[in-house]
VEXMARVEX-780160 format. One record per residue: x, y, z of N, C-alpha, C in turn; residue in one letter. Coordinates in steps of 0.1 Angstrom, whole numbers, plus 5000, padded with zeros to 4 digits. Layout:
BEGIN
XYZXYZXYZA;...
END
This chain:
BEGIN
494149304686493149274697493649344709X;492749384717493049424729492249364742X;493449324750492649284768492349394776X;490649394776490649504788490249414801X;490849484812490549444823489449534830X;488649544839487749594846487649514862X;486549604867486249524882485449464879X;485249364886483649254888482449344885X;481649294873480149334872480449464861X;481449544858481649674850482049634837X;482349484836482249434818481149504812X;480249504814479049494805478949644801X;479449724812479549884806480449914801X;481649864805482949904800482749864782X;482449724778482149694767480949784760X;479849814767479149864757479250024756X;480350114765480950204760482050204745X;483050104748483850094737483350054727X;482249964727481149954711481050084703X;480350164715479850294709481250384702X;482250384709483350444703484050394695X;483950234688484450184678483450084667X;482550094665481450044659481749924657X;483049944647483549834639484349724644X;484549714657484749684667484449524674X;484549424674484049284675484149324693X;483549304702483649304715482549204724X;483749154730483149074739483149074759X;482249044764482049084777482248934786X;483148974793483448824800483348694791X;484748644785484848584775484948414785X;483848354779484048214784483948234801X;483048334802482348394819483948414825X;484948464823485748524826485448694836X;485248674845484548804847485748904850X;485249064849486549144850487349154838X;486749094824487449114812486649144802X;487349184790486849254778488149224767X;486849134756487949144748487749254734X;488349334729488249414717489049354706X;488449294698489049244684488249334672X;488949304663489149374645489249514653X;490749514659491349694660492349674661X;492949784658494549784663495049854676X;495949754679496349824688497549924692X;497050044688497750104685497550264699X;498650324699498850384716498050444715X;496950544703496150654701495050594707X;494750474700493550414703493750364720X;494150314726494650234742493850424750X;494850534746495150634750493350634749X;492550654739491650664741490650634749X;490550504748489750424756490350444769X;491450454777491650534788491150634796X;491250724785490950874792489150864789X;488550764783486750824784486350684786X;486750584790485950464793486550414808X;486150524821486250494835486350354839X;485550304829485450194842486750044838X;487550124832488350034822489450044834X;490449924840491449944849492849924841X;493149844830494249804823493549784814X;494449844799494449794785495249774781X;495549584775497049524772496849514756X;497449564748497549494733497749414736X;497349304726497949114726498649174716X;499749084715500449094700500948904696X;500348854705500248714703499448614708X;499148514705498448434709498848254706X;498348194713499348044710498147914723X;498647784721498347744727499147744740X;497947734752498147714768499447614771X;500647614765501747504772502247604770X;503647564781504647654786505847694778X;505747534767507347614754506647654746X;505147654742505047774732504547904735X;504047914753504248054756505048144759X;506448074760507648104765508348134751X;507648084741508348124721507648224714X;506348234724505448334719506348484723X;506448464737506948584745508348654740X;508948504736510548554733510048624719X;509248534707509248644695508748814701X;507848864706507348964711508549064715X;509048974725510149084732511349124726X;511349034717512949034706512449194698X;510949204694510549354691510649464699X;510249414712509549564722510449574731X;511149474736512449504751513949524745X;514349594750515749624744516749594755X;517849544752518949514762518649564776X;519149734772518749824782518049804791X;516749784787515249764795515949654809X;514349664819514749524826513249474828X;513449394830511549364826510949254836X;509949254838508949134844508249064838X;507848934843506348854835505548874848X;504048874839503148874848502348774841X;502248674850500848584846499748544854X;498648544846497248524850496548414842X;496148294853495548124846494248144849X;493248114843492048104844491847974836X;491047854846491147764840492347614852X;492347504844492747404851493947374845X;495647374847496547324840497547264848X;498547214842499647114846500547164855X;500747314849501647424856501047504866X;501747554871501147714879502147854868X;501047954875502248044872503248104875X;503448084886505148084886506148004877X;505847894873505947804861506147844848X;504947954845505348024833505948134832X;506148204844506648344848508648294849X;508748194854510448114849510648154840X;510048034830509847944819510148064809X;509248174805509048284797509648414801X;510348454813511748524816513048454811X;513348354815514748294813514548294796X;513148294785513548294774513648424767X;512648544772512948674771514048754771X;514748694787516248724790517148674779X;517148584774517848504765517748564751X;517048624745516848654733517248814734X;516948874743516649024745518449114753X;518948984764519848984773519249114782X;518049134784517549294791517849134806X;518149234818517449204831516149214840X;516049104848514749104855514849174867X;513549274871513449344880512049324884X;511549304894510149234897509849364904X;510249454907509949554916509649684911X;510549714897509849864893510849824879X;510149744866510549714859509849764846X;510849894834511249924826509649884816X;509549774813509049694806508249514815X;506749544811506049404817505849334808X;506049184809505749094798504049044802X;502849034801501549004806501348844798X;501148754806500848634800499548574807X;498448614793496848604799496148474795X;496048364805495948234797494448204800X;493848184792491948164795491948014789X;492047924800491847794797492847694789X;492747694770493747594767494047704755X;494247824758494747934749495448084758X;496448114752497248204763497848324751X;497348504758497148564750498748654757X;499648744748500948794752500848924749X;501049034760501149164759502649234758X;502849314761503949394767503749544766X;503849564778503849704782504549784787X;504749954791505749994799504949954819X;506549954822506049914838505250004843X;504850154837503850214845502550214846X;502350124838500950024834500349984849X;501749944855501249884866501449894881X;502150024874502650144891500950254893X;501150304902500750384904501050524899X;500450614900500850754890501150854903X;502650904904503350984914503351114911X;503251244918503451314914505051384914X;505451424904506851464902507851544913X;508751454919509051484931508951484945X;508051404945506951354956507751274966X;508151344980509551264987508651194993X;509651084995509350955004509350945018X;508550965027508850995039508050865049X;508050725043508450595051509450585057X;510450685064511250615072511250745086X;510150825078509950905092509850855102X;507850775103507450675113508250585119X;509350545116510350445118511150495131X;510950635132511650715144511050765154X;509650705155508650795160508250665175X;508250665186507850605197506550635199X;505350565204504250605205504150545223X;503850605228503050565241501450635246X;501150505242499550495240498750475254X;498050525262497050485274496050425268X;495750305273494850215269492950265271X;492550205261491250275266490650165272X;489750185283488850145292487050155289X;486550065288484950135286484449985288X;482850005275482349835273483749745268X;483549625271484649525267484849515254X;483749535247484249475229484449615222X;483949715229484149855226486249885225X;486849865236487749845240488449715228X;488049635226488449545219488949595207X;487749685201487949765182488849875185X;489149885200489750025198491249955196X;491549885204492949805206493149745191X;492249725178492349675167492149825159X;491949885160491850015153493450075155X;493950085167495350135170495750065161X;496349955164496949815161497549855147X;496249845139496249865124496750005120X;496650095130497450245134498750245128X;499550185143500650165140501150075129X;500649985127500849945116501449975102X;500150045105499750125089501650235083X;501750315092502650365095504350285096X;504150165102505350095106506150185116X;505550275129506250315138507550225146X;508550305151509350215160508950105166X;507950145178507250055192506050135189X;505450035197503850085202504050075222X;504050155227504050095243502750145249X;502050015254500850075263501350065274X;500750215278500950295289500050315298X;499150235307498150315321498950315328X;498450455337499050545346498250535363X;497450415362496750405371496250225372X;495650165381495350015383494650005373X;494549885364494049875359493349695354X;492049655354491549555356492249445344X;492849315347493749275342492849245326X;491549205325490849125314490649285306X;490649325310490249465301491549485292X;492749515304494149535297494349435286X;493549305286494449175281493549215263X;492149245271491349225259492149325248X;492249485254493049585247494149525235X;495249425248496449415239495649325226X;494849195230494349105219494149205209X;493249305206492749365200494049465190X;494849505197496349565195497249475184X;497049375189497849255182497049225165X;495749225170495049145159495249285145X;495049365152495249485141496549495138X;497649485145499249505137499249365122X;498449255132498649145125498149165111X;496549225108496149185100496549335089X;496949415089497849535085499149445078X;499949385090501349305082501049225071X;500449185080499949055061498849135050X;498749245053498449285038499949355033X;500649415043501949495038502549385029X;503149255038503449165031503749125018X;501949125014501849094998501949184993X;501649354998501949484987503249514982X;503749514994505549604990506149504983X;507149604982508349504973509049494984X;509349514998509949505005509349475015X;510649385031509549345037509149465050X;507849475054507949535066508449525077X;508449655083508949645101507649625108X;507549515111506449475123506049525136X;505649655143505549675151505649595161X;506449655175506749595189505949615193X;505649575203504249645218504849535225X;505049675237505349675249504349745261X;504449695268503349745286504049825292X;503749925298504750015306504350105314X;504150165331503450225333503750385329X;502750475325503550545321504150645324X;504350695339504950745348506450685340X;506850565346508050535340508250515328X;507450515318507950505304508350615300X;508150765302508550905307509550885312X;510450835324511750885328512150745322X;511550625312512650545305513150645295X;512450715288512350765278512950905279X;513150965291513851125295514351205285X;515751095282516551115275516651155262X;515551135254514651155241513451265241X;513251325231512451455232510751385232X;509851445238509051395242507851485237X;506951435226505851555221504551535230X;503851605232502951565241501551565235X;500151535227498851585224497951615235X;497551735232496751805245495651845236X;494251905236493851975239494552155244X;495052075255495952205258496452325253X;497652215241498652285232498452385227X;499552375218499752495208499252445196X;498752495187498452515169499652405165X;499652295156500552255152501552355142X;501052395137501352555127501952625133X;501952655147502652725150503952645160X;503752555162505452475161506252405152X;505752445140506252325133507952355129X;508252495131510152495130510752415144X;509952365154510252335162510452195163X;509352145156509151985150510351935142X;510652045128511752015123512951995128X;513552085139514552105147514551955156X;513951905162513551775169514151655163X;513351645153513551565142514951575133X;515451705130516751705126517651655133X;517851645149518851635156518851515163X;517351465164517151295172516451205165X;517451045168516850955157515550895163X;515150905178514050845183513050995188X;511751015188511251095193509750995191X;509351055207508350995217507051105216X;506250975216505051065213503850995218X;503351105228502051075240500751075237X;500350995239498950985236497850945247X;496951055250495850975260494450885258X;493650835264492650795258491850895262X;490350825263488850985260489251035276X;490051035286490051125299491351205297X;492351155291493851275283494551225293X;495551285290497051255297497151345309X;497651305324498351385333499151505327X;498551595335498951725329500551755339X;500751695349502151645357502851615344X;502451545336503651505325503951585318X;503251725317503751805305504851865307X;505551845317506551935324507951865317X;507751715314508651645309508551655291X;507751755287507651735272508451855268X;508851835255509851935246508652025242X;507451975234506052025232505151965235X;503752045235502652015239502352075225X;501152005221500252005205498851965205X;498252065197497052055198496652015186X;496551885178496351835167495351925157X;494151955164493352025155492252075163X;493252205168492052315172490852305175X;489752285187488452305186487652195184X;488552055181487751945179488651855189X;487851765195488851615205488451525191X;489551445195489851335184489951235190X;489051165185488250995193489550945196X;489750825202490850805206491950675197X;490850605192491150525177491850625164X;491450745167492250815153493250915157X;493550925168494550995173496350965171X;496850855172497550835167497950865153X;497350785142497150845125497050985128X;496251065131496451225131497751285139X;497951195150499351295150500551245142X;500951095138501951075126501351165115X;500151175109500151245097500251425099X;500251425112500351575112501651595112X;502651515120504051515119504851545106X;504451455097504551415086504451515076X;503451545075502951685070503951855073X;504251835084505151915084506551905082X;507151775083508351745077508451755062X;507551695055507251725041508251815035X;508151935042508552045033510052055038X;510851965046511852005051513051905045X;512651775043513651715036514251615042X;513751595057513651525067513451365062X;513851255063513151155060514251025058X;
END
């Protein structure tokens, strides 16, 4: 038998593609209104066949062989799992459970994800690794019946391309000093929530807003609200994705005349209009970046930055030739253009 998974509403195609490709095939679409599932019985499951239904049935997200089945309590899922893994995990291996309850029970699953590791571990002696593990144990329970997979962990990674450097800890060195934008109030509001989620996104050092001029206190406040609500709601998705926890962006106020001579002592990139081609500094970018662990980077809103300040920059940059870049996406385009040029250098 095999569990396919899909998105909400793509059962019905996903199943009646795989009919067509296995006749003989028992298939069922949202079993017991299970939605987002597919069950394939009288087949085997075997890697030619999985392989198959992969590469020509799109709309398919995961395909688990069962290789057991038992009633919904926790010592016979936990006896199901251990016979399974005593075949497919080898010492070596280090493995996870994954479980998924559909339905009303006594336990949760963290309950059975214990319960059915500490017996896996026990029979197998492999270790647990919840983060990038060898081998997944899948425990799919639909009501008062629980079905047992096992797979390789890349089932459930993402597909990397070979050699592909990691460069999360660039942003980590990168200072932003942001001028707040000014306009309609709620306009200003998405913008302060678009940054927010900016930096975020990225996990830069600090965020520091920067006006360079008086500015009306409810506007400034609404900005930061807006600043905050986007780092916030960014963190708590990082939260639940990584295996690790995030760096929370700071934000700080600063005018930014003086956030410039706080900052002197650190190389200072500037985005202009103005500038140069980023292409044509980018041995210069590397050089920066090779030698300093903090580098500062200016940002105006839709009127730009005092051109008095370029005097205090290492460079001035022109993100992308011939076009202004709204003032919500300017940030993201200068980290990813940074970024982009480090790539090839090893920097990171």
């Amino acid at each position: 038998m095999l569990l396919i998974k899909t998105l909400k509403n793509l059962e019905n195609i996903a199943a009646s593609r795989i009919q067509e490709m296995f006749p003989t095939a028992i298939v069922e679409s949202k079993p017991r209104g299970s939605v987002g599932i597919v069950f394939v019985k009288n087949i085997d499951p075997e890697p030619d066949i999985i392989n198959t239904i992969k590469q020509k049935v799109y709309e398919v997200e995961k395909v688990l062989p069962v290789y057991a089945s038992c009633k919904a309590s926790i010592d016979e899922i936990s006896e199901a799992a251990a016979k399974v893994a005593l075949r497919l995990i080898s010492k070596n291996d280090t493995f996870a459970v994954r479980t998924t309850r559909r339905g009303k029970h006594e336990f949760s699953s963290v309950d059975v994800n214990i319960a059915a590791g500490s017996a896996v571990q026990s029979v197998t002696g492999a270790l647990v690794n919840l983060s990038y593990p060898d081998k997944i144990v899948w425990i799919e329970i639909f009501h008062d019946e629980a079905f047992i997979s096992i797979t390789s962990g890349s089932e459930e990674r993402k597909k990397s391309y070979p050699g592909k450097p990691n460069l999360r800890q660039v942003p980590k060195r990168i200072v932003i000093g942001q001028v707040p934008y000014v306009g309609d109030i709620e306009a200003v509001r998405r913008m302060g929530i678009r940054i927010g989620r900016a930096a975020q996104t990225f996990e830069i050092k600090s965020l520091y807003v920067t006006p360079f001029r008086p500015l009306e206190g409810f506007i400034l406040k609404t900005f930061l609200d807006g600043v905050y609500e986007g780092i916030k709601s960014r963190y708590e998705i990082q939260k639940k994705a990584y295996s690790v926890k995030p760096h929370r962006v700071p934000v700080y106020v600063y005018d930014l005349y003086q956030f410039v001579r706080l900052k002197c002592d650190k190389p200072i990139i500037v985005t202009s209009t103005r500038g140069k081609p980023l292409v044509t500094v980018k041995d210069s970018i590397i050089d920066l970046f090779s030698k300093h662990k903090e580098i500062i980077i200016l940002i105006g809103a839709h009127e730009g930055l005092p051109t008095g300040l370029f005097r205090a920059a290492e460079l001035v940059i022109d993100l992308a030739p011939g076009i202004t870049i709204s003032t919500d996406n300017a940030l993201t385009s200068a980290v990813i253009g940074l970024v982009t040029v480090l790539e090839e250098s090893k920097i990171g």
